[in-house]
N, C-alpha and C positions, 0 to 999 in steps of 0.2 A: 246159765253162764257162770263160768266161777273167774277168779282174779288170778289164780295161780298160775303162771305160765309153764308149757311143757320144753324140753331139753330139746335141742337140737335134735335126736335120737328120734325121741318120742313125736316128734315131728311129723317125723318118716313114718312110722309106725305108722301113727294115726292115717297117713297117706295112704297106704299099703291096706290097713284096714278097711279104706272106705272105696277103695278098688275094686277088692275081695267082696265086700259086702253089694256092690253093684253087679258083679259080676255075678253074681249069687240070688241075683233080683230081692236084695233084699233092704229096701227103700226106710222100713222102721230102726235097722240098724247104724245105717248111713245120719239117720234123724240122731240116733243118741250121740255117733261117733261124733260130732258135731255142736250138738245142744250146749254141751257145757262147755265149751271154750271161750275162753275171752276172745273180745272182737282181732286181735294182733295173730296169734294163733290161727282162728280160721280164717283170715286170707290168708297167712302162708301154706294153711293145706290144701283150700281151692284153689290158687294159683300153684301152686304145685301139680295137683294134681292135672289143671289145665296145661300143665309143661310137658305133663305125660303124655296130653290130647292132643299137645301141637307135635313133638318129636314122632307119634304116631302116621301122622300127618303128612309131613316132610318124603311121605312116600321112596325110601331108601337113601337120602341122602344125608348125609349126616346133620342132626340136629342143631350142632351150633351154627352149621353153614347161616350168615345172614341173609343170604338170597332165597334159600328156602322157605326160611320162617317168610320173609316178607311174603313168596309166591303162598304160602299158606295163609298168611293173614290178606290178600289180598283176594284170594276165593271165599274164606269167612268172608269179608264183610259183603261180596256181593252177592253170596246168601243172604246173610241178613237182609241188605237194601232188596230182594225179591221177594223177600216174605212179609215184608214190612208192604212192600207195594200191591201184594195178593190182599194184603188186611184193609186195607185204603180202595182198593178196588172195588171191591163188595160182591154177592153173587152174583 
């Protein structure tokens, strides 16, 4: 982790890079694209890049729509509460 912040720019990049790098299955790259940034830096590029995961999401409707994101964030979470209650269940 280093102290120097990246540019607005550079931001992006890094976002764009760590896409590529998944898409590319390549998991030790994603590790470096990340390693060194101050903590301020990578949230902005994993919430970004989770912006990318919600607009994906949104299933053709436009991304800022807020009804969207909500009907998005409202299937996340009861994924989550189902998988969380598979782990609580036990075999």
């Amino acid at each position: 982790m280093t102290e120097e912040h990246l540019t607005p720019a550079e931001l992006t990049d890094r976002c764009w890079a760590v896409v590529t790098a998944a898409a590319e299955n390549r998991p030790d790259d994603v590790d470096e694209l990340l390693v060194t940034l101050p903590w301020d830096d990578l949230v902005s590029v994993v919430f970004s890049v989770a912006q990318l995961g919600v607009g994906m999401l949104t299933r053709g409707a436009d991304p800022r729509d807020e009804d969207a994101r909500a009907q998005v964030a409202d299937r996340l979470r009861a994924l989550l509460l189902e998988r969380a209650a598979g782990r609580t269940a036990g075999p």
